[in-house]
DSSP file (Angstrom, degrees, kcal/mol; ACC not computed):
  #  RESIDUE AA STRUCTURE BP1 BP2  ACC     N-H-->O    O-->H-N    N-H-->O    O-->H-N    TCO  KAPPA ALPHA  PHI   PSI    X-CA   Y-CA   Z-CA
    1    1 A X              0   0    0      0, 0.0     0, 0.0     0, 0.0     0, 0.0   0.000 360.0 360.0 360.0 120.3    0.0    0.0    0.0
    2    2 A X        -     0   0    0     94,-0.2    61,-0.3     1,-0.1     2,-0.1  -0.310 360.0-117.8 -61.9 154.8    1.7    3.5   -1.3
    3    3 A X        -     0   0    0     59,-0.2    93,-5.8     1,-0.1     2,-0.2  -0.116  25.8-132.2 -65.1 169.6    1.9    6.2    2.0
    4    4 A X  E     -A   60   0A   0     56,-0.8    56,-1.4    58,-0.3     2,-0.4  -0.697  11.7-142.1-137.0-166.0    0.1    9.0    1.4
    5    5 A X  E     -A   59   0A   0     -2,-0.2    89,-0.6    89,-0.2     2,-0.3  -0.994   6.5-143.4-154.0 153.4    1.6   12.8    2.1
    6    6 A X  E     -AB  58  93A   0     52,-2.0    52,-1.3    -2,-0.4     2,-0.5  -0.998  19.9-162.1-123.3 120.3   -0.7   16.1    3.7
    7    7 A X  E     -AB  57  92A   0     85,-1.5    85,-1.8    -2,-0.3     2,-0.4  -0.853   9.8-177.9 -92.2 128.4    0.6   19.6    1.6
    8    8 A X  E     +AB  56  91A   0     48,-2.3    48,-1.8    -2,-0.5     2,-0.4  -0.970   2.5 178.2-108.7 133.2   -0.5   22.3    3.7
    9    9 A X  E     -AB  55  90A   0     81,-1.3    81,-2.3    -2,-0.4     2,-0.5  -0.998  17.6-145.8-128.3 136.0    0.5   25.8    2.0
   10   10 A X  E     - B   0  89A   0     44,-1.7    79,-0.3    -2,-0.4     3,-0.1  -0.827  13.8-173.1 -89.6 147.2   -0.5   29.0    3.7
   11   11 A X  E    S-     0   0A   0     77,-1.8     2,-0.2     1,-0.6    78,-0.2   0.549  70.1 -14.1-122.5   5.4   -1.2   31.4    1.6
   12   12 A X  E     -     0   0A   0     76,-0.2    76,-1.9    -3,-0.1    -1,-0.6  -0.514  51.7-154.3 161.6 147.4   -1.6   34.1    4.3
   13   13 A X  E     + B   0  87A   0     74,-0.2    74,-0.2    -2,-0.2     3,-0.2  -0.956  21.0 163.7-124.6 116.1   -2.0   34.1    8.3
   14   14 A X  S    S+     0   0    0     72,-4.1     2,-0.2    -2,-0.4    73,-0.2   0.233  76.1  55.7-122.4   7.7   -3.8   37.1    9.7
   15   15 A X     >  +     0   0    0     71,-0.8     4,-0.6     1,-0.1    -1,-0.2  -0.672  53.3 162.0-123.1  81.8   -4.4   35.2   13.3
   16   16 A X  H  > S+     0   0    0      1,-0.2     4,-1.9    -2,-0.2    -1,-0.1   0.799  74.5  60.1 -64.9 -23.2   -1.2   34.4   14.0
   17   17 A X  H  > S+     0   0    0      2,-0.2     4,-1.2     1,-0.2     3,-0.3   0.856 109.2  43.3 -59.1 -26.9   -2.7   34.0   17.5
   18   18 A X  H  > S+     0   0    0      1,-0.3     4,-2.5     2,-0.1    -1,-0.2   0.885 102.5  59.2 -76.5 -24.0   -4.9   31.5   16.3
   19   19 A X  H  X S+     0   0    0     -4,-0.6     4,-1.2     2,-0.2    -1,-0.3   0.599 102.5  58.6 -90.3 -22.2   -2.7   29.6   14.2
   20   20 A X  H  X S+     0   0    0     -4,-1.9     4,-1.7    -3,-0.3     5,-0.2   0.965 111.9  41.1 -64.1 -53.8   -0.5   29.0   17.6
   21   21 A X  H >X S+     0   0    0     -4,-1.2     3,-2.1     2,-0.2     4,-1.0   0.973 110.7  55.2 -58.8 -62.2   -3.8   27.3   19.4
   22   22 A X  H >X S+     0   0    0     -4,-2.5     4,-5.1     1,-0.3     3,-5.0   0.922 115.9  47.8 -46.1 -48.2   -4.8   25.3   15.9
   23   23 A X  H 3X S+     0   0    0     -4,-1.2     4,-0.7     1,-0.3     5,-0.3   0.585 102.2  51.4 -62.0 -25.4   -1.0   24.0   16.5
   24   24 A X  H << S+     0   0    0     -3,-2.1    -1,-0.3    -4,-1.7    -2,-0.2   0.540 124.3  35.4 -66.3 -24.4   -0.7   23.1   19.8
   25   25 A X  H <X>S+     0   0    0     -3,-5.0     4,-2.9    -4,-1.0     5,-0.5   0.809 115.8  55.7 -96.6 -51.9   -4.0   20.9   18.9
   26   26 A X  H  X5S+     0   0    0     -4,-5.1     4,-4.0    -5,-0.2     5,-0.2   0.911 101.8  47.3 -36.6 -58.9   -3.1   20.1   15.6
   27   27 A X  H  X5S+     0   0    0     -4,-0.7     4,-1.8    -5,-0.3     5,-0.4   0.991 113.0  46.6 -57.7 -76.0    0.3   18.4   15.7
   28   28 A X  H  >5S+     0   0    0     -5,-0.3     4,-3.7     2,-0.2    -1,-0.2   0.898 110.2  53.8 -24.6 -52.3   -0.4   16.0   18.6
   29   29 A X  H  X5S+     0   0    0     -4,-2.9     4,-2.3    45,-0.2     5,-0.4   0.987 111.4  48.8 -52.2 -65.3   -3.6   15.0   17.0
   30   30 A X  H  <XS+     0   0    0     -4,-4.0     5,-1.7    -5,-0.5     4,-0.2   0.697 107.1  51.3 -52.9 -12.6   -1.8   14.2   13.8
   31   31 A X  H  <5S+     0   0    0     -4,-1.8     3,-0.5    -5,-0.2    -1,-0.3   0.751 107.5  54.0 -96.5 -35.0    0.6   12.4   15.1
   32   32 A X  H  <5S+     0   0    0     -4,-3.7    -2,-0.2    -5,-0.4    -3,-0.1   0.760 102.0  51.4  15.9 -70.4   -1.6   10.5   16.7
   33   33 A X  T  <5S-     0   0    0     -4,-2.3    -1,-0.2    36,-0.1    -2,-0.2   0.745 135.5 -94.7 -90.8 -18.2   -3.7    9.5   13.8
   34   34 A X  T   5S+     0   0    0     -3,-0.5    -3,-0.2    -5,-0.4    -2,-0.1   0.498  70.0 154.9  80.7  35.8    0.2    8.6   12.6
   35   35 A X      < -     0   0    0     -5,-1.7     2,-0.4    -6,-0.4    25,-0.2  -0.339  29.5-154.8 -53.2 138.2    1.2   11.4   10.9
   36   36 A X  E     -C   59   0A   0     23,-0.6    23,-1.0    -2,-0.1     2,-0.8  -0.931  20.6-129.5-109.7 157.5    5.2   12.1   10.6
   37   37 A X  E     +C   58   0A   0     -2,-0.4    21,-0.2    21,-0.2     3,-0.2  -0.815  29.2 178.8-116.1 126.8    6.1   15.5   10.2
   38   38 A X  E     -     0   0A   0     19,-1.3     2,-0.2    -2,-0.8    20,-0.2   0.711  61.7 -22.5 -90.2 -14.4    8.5   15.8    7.3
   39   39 A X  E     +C   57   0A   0     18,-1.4    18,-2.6    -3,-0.1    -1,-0.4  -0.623  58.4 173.9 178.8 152.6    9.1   19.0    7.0
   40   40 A X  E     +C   56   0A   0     16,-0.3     2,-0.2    -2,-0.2    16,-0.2  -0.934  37.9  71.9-136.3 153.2    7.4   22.9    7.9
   41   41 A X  E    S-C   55   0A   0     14,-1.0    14,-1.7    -2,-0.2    12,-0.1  -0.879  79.5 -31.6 132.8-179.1    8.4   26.3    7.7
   42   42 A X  S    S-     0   0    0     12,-0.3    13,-0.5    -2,-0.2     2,-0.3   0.112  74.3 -91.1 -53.9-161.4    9.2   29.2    5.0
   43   43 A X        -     0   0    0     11,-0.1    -1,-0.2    -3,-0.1     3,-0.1  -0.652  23.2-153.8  55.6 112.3   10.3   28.2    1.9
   44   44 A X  S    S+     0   0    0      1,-0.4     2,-0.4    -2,-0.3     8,-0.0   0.827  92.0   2.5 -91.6 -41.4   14.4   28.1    1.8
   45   45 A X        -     0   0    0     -3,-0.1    -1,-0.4     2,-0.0     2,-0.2  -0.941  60.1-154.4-135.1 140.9   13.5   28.8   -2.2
   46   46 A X        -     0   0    0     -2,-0.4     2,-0.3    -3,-0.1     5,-0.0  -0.924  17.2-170.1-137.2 165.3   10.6   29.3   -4.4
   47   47 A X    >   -     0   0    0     -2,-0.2     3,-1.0     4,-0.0     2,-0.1  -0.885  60.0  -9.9-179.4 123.0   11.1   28.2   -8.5
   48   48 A X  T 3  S-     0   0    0      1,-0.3    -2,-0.0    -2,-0.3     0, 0.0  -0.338 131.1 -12.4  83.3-135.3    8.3   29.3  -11.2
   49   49 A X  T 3  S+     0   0    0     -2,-0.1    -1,-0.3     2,-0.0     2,-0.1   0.078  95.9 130.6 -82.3  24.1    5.4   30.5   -9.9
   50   50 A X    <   -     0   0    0     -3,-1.0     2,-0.5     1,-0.0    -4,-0.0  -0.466  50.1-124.3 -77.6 165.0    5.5   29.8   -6.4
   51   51 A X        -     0   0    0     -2,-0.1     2,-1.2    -5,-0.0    -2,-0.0  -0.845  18.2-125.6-110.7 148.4    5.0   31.7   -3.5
   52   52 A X        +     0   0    0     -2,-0.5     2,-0.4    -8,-0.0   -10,-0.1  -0.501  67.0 143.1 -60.8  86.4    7.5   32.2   -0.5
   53   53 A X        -     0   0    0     -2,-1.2   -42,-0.1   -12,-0.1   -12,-0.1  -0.998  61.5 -77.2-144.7 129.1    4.7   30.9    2.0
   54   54 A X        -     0   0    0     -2,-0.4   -44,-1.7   -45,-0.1   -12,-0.3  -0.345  55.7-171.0  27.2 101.6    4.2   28.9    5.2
   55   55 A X  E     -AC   9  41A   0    -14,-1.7   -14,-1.0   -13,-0.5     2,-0.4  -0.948  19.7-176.0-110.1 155.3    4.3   24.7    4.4
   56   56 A X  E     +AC   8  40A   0    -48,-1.8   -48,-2.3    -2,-0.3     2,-0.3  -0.909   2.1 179.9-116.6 146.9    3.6   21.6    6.1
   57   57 A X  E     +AC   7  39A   0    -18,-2.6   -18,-1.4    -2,-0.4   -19,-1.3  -0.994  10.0 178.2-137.7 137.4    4.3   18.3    4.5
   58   58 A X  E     -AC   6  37A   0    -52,-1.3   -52,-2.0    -2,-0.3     2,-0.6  -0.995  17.9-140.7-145.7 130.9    3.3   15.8    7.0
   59   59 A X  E     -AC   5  36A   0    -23,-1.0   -23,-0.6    -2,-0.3     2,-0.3  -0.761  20.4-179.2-108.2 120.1    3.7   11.3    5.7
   60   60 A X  E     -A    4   0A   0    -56,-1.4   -56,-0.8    -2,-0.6   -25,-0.1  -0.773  33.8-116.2-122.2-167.6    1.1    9.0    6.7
   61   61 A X  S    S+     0   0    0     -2,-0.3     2,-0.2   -58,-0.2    -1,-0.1   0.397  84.6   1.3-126.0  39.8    1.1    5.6    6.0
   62   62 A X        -     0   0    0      1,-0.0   -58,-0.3     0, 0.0   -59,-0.2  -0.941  68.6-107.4-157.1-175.0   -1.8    5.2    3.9
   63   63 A X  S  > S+     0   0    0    -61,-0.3     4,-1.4    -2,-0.2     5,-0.1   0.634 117.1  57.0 -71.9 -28.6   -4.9    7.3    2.1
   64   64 A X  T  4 S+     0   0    0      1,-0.3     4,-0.3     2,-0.2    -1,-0.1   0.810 109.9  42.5 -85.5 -18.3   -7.3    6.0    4.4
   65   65 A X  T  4 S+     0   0    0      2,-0.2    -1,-0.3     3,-0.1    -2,-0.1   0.519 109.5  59.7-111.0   2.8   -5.4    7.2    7.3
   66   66 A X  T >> S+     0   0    0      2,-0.1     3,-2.7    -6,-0.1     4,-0.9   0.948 111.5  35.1 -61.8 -69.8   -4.6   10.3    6.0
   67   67 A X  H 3X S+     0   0    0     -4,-1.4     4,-1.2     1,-0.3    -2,-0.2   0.520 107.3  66.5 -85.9 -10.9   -7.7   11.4    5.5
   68   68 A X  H 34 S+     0   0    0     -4,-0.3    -1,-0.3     1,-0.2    -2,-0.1   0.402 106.2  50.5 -86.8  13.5   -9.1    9.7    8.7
   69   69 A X  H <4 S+     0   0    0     -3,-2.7     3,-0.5     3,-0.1    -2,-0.2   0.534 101.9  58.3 -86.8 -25.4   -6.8   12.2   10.5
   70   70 A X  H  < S+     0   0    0     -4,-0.9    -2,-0.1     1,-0.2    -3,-0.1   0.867 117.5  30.3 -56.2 -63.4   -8.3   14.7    8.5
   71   71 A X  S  < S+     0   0    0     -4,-1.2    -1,-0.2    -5,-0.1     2,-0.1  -0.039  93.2 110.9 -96.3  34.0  -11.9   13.8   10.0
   72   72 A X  S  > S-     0   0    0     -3,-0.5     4,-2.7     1,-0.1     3,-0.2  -0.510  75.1-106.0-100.2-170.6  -10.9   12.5   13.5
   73   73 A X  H  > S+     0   0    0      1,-0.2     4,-5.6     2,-0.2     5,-0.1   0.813 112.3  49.3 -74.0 -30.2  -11.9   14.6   16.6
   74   74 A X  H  > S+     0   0    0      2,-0.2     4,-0.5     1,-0.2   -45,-0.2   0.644 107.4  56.2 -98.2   4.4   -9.3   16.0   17.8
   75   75 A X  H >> S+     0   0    0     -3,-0.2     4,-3.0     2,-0.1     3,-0.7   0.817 110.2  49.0 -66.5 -49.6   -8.2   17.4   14.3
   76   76 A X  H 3X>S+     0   0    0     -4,-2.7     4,-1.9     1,-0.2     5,-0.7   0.979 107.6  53.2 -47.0 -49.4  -11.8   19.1   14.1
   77   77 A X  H 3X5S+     0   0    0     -4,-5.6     4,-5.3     1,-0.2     3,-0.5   0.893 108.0  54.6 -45.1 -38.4  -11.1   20.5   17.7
   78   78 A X  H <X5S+     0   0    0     -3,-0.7     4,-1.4    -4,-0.5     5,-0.3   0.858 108.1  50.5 -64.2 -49.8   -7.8   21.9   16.0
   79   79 A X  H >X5S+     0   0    0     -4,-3.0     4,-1.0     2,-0.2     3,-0.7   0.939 100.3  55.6 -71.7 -36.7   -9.8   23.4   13.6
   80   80 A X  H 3<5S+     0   0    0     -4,-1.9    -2,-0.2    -3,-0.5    -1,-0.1   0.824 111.5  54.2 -46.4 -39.9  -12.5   25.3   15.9
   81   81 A X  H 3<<S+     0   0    0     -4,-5.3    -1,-0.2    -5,-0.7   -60,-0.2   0.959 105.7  43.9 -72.1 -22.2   -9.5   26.9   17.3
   82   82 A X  H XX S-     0   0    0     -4,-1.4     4,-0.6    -3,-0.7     3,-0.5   0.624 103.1-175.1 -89.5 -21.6   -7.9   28.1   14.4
   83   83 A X  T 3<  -     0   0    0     -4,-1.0     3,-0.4    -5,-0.3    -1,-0.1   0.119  33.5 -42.3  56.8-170.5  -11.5   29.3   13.5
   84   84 A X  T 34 S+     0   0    0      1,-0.2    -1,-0.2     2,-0.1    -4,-0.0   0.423 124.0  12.1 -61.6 -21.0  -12.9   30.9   10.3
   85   85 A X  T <4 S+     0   0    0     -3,-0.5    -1,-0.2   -70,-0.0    -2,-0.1   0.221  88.9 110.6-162.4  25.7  -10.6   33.8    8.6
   86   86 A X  S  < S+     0   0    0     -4,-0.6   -72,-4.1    -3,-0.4   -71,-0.8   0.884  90.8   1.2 -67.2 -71.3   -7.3   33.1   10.8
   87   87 A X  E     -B   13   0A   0     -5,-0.2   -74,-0.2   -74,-0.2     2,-0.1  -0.621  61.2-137.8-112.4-175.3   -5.3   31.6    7.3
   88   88 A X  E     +     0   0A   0    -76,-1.9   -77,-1.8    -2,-0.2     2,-0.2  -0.690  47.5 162.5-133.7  85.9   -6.0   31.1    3.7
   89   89 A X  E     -B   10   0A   0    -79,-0.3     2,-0.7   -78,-0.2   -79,-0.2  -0.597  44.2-141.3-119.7-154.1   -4.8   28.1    2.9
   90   90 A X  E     -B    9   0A   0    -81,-2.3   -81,-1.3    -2,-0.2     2,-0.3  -0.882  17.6-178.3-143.6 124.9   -4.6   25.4    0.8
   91   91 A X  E     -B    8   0A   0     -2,-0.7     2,-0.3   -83,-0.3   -83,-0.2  -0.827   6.5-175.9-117.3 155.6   -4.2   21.1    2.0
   92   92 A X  E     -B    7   0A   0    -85,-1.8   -85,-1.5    -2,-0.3     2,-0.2  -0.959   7.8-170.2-145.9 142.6   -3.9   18.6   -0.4
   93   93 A X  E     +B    6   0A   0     -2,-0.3     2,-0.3   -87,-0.2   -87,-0.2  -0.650  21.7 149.4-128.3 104.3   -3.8   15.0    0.4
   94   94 A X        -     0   0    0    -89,-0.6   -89,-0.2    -2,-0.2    -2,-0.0  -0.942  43.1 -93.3-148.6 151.5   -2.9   12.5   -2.3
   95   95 A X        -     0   0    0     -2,-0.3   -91,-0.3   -91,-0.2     2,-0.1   0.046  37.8-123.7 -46.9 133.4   -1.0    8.8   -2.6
   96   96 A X              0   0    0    -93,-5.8   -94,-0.2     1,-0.1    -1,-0.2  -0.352 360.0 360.0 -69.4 176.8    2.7    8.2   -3.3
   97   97 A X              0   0    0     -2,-0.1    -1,-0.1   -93,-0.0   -93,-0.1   0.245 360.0 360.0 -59.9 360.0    4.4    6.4   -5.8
């Protein structure tokens, strides 16, 4: 069974307070659910059109358990904390190779 990978990109944070709480909830949960985290941060370089932004890339070790990390509970709480207009970003979840 290929692993599966979570892209998070921000594409702007205007509650950085908010984004602290999501993070304190998030990360545990996701590791949890058996998330690794493979790398977060700035951008050391951005190539084409990208933008110099925020990302998380976080390995699970399927689809089914990505995305039932996605929906478990203590991701949702992670999300009520981070609330409604905190980031703009953009998650992706999709299979390896």
């Amino acid at each position: 069974m290929a692993k599966a990978y979570w892209i998070s990109a921000y594409r702007s944070i205007s509650n950085p307070d908010a984004l602290a709480e999501y993070a304190k909830l998030a990360g545990p949960s996701l590791t949890a659910a058996g998330g690794k985290f493979l790398a977060r941060g700035v951008a050391a370089a951005v190539k084409e059109h990208g933008q110099k932004e925020r990302t998380v890339l976080i390995e699970f070790e399927s689809l089914d358990a990505a995305l039932a990390a996605y929906d478990s509970p203590g991701y949702k709480a992670a999300l009520a904390a981070l609330g409604e207009n905190a980031v703009v970003r953009d998650i992706r979840i999709l299979e390896g190779v």
